[in-house]
MARZA-431081 format. One record per residue (C-alpha): residue number from 1; chain; z, x, y. Coordinates in Angstrom, 3 decimals. Each point is the difference from the previous one (the first is absolute). Layout:
<sites>
{num=NUM, chaine=A, zz=Z, xx=X, yy=Y}
...
</sites>
This chain:
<sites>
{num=1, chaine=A, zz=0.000, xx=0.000, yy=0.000}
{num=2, chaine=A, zz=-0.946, xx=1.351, yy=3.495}
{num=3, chaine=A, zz=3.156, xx=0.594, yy=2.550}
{num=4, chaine=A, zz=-0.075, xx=-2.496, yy=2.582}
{num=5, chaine=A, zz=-0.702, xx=1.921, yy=3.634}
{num=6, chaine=A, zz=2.119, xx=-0.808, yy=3.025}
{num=7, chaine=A, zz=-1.524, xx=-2.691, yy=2.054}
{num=8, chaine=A, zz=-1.175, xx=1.123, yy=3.510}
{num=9, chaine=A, zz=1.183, xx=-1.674, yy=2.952}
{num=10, chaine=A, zz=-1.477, xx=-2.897, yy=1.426}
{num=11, chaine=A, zz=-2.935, xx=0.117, yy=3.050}
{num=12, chaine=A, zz=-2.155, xx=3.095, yy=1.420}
{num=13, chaine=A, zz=-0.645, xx=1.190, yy=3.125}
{num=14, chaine=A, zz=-3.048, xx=2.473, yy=0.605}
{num=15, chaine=A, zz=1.786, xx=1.876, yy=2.526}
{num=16, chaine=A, zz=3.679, xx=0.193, yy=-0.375}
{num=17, chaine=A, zz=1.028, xx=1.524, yy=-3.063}
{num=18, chaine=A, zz=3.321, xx=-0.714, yy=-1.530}
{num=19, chaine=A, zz=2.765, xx=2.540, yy=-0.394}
{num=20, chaine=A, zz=-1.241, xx=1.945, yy=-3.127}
{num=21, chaine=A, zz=-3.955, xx=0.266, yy=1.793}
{num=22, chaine=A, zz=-0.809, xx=-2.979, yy=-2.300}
{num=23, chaine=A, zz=-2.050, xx=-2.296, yy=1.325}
{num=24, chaine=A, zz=1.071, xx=-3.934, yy=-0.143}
{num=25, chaine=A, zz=-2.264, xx=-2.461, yy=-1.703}
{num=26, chaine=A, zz=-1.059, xx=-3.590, yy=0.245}
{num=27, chaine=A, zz=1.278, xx=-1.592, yy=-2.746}
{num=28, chaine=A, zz=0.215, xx=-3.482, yy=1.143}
{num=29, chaine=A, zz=-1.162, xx=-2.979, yy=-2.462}
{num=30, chaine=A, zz=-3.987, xx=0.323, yy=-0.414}
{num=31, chaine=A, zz=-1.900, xx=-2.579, yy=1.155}
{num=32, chaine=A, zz=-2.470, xx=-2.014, yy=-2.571}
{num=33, chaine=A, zz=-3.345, xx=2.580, yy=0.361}
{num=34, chaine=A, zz=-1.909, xx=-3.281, yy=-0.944}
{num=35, chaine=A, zz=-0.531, xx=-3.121, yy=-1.361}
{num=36, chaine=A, zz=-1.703, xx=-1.556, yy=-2.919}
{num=37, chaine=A, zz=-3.230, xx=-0.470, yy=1.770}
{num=38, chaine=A, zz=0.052, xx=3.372, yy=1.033}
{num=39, chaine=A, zz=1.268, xx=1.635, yy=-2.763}
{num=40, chaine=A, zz=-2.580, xx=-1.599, yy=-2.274}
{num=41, chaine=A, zz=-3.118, xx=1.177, yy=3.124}
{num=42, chaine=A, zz=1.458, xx=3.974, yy=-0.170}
{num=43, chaine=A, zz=0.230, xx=0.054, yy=-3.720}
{num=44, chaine=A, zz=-3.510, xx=-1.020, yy=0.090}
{num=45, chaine=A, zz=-0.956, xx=2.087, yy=2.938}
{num=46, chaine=A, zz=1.695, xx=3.189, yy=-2.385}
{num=47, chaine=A, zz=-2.472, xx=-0.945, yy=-2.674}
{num=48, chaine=A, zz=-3.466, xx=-0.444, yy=1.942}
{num=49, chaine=A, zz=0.981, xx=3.405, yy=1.635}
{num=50, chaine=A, zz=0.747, xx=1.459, yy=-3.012}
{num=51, chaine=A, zz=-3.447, xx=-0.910, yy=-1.677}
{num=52, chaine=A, zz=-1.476, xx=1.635, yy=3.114}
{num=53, chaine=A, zz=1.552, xx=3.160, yy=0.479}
{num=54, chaine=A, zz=-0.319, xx=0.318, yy=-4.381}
{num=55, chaine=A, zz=-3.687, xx=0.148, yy=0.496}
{num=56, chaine=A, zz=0.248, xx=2.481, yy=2.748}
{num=57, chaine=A, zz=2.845, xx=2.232, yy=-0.522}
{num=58, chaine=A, zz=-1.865, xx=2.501, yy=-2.155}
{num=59, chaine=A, zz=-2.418, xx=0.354, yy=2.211}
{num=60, chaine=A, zz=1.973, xx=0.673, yy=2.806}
{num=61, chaine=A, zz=1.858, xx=2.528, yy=-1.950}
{num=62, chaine=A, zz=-2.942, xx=1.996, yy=-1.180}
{num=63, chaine=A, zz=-0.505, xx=0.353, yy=4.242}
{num=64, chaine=A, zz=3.689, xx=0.789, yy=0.973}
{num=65, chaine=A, zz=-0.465, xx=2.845, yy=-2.854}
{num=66, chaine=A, zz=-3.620, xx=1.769, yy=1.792}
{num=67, chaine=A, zz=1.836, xx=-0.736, yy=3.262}
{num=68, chaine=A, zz=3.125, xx=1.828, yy=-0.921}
{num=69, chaine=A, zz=-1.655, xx=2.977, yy=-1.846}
{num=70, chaine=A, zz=-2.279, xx=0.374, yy=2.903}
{num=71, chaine=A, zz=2.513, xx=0.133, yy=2.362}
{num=72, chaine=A, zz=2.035, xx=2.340, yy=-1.925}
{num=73, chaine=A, zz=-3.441, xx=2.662, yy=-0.305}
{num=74, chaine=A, zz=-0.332, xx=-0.710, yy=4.249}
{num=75, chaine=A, zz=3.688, xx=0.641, yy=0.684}
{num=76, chaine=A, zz=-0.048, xx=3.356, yy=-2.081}
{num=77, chaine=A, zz=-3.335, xx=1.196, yy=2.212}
{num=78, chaine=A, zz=1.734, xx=-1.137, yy=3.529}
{num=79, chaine=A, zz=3.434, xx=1.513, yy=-0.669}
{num=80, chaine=A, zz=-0.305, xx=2.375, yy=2.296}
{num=81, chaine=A, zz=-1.121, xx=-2.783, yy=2.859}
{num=82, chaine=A, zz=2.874, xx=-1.330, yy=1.287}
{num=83, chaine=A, zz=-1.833, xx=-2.770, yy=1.911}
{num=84, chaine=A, zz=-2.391, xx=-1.227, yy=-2.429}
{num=85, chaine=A, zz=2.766, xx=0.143, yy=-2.065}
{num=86, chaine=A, zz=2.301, xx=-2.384, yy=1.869}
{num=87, chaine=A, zz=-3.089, xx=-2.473, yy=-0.650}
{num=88, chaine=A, zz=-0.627, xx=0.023, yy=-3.637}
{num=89, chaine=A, zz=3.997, xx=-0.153, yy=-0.357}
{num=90, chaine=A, zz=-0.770, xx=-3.604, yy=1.408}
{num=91, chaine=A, zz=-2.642, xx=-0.606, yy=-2.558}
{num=92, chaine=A, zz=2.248, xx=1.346, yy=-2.604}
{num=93, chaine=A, zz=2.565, xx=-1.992, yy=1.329}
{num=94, chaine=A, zz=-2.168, xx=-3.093, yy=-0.271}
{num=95, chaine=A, zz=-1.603, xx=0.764, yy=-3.852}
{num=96, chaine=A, zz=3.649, xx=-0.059, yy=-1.181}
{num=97, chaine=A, zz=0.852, xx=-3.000, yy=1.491}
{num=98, chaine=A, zz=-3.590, xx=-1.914, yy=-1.637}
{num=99, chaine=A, zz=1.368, xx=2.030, yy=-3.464}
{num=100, chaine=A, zz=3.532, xx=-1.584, yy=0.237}
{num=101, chaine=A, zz=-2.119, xx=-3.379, yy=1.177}
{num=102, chaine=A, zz=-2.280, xx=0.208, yy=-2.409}
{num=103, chaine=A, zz=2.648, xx=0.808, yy=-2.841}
{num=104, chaine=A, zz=2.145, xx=-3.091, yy=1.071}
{num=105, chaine=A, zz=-3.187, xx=-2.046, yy=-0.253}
{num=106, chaine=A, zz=-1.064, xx=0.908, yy=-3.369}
{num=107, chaine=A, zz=3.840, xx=-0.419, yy=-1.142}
{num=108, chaine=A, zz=-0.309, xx=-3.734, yy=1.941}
{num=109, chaine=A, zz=-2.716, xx=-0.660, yy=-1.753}
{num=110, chaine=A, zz=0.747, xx=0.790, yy=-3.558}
{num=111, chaine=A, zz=3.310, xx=-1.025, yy=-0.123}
{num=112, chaine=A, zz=1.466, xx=2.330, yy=-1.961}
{num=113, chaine=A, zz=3.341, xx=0.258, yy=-1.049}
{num=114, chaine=A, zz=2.461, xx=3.213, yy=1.559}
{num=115, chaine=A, zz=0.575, xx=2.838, yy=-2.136}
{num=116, chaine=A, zz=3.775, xx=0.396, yy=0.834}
{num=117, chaine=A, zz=1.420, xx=3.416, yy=0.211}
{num=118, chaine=A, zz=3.415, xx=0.606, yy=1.964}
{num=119, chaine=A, zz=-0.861, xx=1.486, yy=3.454}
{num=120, chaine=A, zz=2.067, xx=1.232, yy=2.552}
{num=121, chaine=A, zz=0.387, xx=-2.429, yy=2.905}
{num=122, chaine=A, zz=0.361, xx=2.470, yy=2.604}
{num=123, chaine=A, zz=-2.474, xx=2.454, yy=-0.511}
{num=124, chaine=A, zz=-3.163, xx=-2.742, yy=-0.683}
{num=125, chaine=A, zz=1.007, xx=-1.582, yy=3.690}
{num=126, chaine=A, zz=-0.111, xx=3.899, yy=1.372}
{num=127, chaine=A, zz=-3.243, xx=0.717, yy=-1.480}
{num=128, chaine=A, zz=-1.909, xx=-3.158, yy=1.268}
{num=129, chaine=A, zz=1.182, xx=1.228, yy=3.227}
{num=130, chaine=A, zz=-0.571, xx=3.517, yy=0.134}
{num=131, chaine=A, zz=-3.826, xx=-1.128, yy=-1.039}
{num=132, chaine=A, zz=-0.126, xx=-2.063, yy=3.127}
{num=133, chaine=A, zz=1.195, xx=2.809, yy=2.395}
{num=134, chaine=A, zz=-2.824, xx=0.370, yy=1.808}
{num=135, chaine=A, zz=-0.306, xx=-3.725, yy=1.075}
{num=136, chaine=A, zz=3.662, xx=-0.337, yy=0.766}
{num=137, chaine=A, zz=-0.590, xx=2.920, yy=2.693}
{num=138, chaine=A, zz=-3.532, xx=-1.331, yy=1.383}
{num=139, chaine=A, zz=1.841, xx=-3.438, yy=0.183}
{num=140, chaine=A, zz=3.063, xx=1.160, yy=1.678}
{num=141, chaine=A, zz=2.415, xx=-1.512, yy=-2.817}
{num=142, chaine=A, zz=2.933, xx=1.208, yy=-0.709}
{num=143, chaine=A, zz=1.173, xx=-1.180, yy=-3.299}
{num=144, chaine=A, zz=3.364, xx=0.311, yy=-2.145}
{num=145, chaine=A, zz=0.591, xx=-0.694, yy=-3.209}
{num=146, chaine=A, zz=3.620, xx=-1.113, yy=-1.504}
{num=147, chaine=A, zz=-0.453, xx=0.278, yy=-4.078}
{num=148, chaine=A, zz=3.032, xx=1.123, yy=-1.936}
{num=149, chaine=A, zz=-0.631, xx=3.252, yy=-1.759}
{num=150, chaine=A, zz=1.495, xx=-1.200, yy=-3.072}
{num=151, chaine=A, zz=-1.806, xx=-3.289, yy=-0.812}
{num=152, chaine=A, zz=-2.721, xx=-0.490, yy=-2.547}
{num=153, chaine=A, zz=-2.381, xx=-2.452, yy=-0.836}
{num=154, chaine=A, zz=-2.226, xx=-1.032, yy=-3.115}
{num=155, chaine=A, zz=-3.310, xx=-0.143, yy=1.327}
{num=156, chaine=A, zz=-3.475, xx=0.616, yy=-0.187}
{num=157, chaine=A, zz=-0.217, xx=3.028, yy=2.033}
{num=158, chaine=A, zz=-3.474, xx=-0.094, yy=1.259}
{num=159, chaine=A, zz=0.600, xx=-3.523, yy=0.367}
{num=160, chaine=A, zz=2.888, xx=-0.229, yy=2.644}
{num=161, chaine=A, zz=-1.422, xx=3.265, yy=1.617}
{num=162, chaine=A, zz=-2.907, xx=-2.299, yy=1.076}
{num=163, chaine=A, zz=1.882, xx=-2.776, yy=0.307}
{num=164, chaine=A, zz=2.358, xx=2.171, yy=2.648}
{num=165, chaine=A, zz=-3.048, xx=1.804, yy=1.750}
{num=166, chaine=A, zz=-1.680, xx=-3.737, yy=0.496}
{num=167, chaine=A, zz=3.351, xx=-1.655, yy=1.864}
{num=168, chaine=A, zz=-0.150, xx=3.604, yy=1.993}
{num=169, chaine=A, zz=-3.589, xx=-0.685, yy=1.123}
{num=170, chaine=A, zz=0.343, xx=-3.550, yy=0.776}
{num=171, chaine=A, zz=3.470, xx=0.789, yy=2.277}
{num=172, chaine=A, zz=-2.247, xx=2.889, yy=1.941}
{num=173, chaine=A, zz=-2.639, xx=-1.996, yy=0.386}
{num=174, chaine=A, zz=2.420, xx=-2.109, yy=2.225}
{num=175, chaine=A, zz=1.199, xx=2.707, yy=2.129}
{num=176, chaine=A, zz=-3.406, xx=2.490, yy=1.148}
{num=177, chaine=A, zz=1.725, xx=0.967, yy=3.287}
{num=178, chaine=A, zz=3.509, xx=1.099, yy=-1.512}
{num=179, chaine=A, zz=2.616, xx=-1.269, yy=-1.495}
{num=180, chaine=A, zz=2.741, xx=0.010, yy=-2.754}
{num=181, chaine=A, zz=-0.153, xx=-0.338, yy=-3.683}
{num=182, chaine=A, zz=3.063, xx=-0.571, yy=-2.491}
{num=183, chaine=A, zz=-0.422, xx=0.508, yy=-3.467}
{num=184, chaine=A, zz=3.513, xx=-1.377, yy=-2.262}
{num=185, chaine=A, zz=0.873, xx=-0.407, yy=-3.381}
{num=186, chaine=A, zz=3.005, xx=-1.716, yy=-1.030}
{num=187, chaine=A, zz=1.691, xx=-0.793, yy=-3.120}
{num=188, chaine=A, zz=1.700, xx=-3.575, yy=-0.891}
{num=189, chaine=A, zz=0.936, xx=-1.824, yy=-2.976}
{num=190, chaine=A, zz=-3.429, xx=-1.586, yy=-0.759}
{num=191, chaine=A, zz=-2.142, xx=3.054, yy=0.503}
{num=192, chaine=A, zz=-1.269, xx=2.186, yy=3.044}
{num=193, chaine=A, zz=-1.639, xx=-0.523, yy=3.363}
{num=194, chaine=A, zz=-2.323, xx=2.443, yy=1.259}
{num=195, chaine=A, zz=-0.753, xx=-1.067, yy=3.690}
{num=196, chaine=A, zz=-2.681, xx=1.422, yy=2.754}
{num=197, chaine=A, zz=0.540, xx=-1.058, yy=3.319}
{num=198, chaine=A, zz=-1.420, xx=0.538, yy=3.143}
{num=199, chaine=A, zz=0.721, xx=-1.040, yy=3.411}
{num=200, chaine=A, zz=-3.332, xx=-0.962, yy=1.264}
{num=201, chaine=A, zz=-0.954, xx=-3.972, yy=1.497}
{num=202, chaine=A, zz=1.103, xx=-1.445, yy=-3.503}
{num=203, chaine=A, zz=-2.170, xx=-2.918, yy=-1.677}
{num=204, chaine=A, zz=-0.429, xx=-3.420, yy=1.490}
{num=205, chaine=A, zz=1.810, xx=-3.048, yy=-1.518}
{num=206, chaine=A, zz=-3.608, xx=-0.788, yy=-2.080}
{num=207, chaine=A, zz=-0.444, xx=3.124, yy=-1.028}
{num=208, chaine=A, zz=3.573, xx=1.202, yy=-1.730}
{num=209, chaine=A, zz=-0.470, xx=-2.667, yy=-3.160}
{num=210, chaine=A, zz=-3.325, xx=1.361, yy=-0.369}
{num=211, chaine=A, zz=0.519, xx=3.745, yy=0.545}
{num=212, chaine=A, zz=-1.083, xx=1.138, yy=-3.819}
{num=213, chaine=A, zz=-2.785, xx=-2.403, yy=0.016}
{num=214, chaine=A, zz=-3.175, xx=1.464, yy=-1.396}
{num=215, chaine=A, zz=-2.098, xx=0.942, yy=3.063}
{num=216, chaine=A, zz=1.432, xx=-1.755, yy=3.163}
{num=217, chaine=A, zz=-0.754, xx=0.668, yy=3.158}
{num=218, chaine=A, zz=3.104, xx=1.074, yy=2.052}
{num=219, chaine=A, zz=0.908, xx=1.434, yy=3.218}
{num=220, chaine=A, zz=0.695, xx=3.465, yy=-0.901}
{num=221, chaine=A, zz=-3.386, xx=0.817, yy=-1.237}
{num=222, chaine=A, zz=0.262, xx=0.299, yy=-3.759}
{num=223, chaine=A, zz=-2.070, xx=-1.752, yy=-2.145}
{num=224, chaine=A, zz=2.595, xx=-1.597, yy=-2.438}
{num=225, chaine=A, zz=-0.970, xx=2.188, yy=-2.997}
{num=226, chaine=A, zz=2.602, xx=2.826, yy=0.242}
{num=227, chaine=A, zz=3.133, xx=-2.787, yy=0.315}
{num=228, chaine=A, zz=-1.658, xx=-2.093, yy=-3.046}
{num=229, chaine=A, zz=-0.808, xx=2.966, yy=-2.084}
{num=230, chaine=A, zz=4.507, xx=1.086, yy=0.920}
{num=231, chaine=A, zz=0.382, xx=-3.749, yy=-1.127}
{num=232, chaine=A, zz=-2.006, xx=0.483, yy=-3.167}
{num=233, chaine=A, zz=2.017, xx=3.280, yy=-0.701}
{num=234, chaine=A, zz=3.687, xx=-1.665, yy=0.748}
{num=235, chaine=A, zz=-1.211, xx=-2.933, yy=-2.457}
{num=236, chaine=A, zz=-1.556, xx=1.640, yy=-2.589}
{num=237, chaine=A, zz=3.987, xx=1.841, yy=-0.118}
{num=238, chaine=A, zz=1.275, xx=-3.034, yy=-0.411}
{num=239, chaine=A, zz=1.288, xx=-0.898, yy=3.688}
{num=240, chaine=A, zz=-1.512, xx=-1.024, yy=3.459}
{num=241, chaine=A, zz=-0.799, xx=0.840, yy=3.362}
{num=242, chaine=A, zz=1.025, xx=-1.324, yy=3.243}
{num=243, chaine=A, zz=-0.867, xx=0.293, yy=3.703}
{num=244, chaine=A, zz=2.256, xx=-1.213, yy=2.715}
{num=245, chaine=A, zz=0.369, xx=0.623, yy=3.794}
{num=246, chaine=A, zz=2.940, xx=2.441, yy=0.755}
{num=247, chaine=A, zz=2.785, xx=-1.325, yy=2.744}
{num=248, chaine=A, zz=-0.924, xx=3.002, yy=2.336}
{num=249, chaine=A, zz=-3.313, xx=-0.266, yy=-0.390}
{num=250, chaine=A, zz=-2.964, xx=1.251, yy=-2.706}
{num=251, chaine=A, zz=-0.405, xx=-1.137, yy=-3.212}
{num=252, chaine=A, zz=1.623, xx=0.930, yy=-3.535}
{num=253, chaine=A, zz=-1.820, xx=0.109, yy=-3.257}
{num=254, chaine=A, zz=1.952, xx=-0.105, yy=-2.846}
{num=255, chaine=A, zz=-0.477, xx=0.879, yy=-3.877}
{num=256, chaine=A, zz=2.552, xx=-1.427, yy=-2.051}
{num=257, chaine=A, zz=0.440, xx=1.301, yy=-3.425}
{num=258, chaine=A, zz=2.184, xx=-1.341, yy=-2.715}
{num=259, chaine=A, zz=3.134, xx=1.956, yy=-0.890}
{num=260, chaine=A, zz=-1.432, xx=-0.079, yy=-3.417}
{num=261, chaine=A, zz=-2.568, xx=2.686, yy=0.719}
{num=262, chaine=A, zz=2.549, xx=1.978, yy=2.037}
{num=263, chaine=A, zz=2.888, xx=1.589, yy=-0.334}
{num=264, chaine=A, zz=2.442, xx=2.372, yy=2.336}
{num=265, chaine=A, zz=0.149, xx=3.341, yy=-1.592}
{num=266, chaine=A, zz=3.174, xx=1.837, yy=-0.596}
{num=267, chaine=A, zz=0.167, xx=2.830, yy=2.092}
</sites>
């Protein structure tokens, strides 16, 4: 039987952390994401994408992959060009962001089940981060990230890696002249939380029941696909996802994931 973790204290507030540099999270009562009507039109939404990105993920691959080795031969010749340098960085930037895309789409599509393995918390959060580095800095975000070093989950590695990256991209997407970004992970008795918030102009009343709807059209300029495919991921685990307008302003996104495929690790 897994040990039961210490529950975290109630609320969260972006910018005032509490006593031990935690940061405090909204967990308020969730609000019905849906009802049957709509529940029934995104399950069927889910499906007619997933038909359509089936017959085109491979293809897409096989492009990311001559992109990506190309890029790779270029950046070897122009090493010694800082400037030309700084630009193929951004095209670099860009092919790893259609791979992780394109990855989460093929992984929509076929709905395949996780291969668990047990994967530091901690250390998958830091990594998604240090990959997006360089569009923290052109953005002007300053992000922090509050993940005890001692919990681990039962995932699907690659999985919630995308799933992660995806709630990172959609949260910078809604702050391109600065911001703040909050990445949490807490433990309680049904399972974990791993929550990415931001503190851009947050998502209309219409728009927060519909956030992981299969390509809407929002104010922050995503398409819809990389909070779906985080959806897909948090399901597929056996939990959910959640969007909901933070008190001070910007939005959280939320994968919950039952305690079941956790656990806290002894340290």
């Amino acid at each position: 039987m897994n040990p039961k973790p210490s529950i975290q204290p109630a609320g969260r507030n972006l910018h005032t952390p509490t006593a031990q540099g935690q940061h405090l999270r909204l967990h308020q009562p969730h609000d019905s994401a849906a009802d049957g009507s709509d529940s029934l039109r995104l399950s069927t939404d889910r499906h007619e994408l997933a038909y359509v990105v089936g017959k085109i993920s491979c293809r897409l691959r096989q492009h990311v992959a001559s992109a990506t080795m190309h890029s790779g031969m270029l950046a070897r010749r122009l090493s010694a060009d800082s400037r030309n340098m700084a630009i193929l960085n951004e095209v670099l930037e860009s092919v790893k962001a259609l791979e992780s895309l394109v990855d989460g789409l093929a992984d929509y599509a076929a709905d395949s089940p996780p291969q668990f393995e047990a994967v530091p918390l901690k250390r998958l959060v830091d990594e998604v981060v240090e990959a997006m580095q360089d569009r923290l800095k052109k953005q002007k975000v300053e992000v922090e990230t509050s993940v005890p070093n001692t919990l681990t989950v039962d995932v699907d590695r690659r999985m919630l890696g995308a799933a992660i990256r995806n709630l990172t991209v959609s949260a910078l997407s809604s702050m391109p002249s600065g911001g703040q970004l909050v990445v949490t992970a807490v433990a309680s008795p049904g399972g974990i939380e791993i929550e990415v918030a931001d503190s851009g102009p947050g998502l209309s009343a219409a728009e927060v029941p519909k956030a992981f709807a299969p390509l809407r059209t929002s104010q922050t300029g995503t398409s819809g696909l990389e909070l779906a495919i985080a959806e897909h991921v948090a399901t597929a685990h056996g939990g959910q996802a959640t969007a909901r307008n933070c008190p001070e302003g910007g939005v959280a996104l939320t994968l919950h994931l039952p305690w079941r495929r956790s656990k806290e690790a002894v340290a």
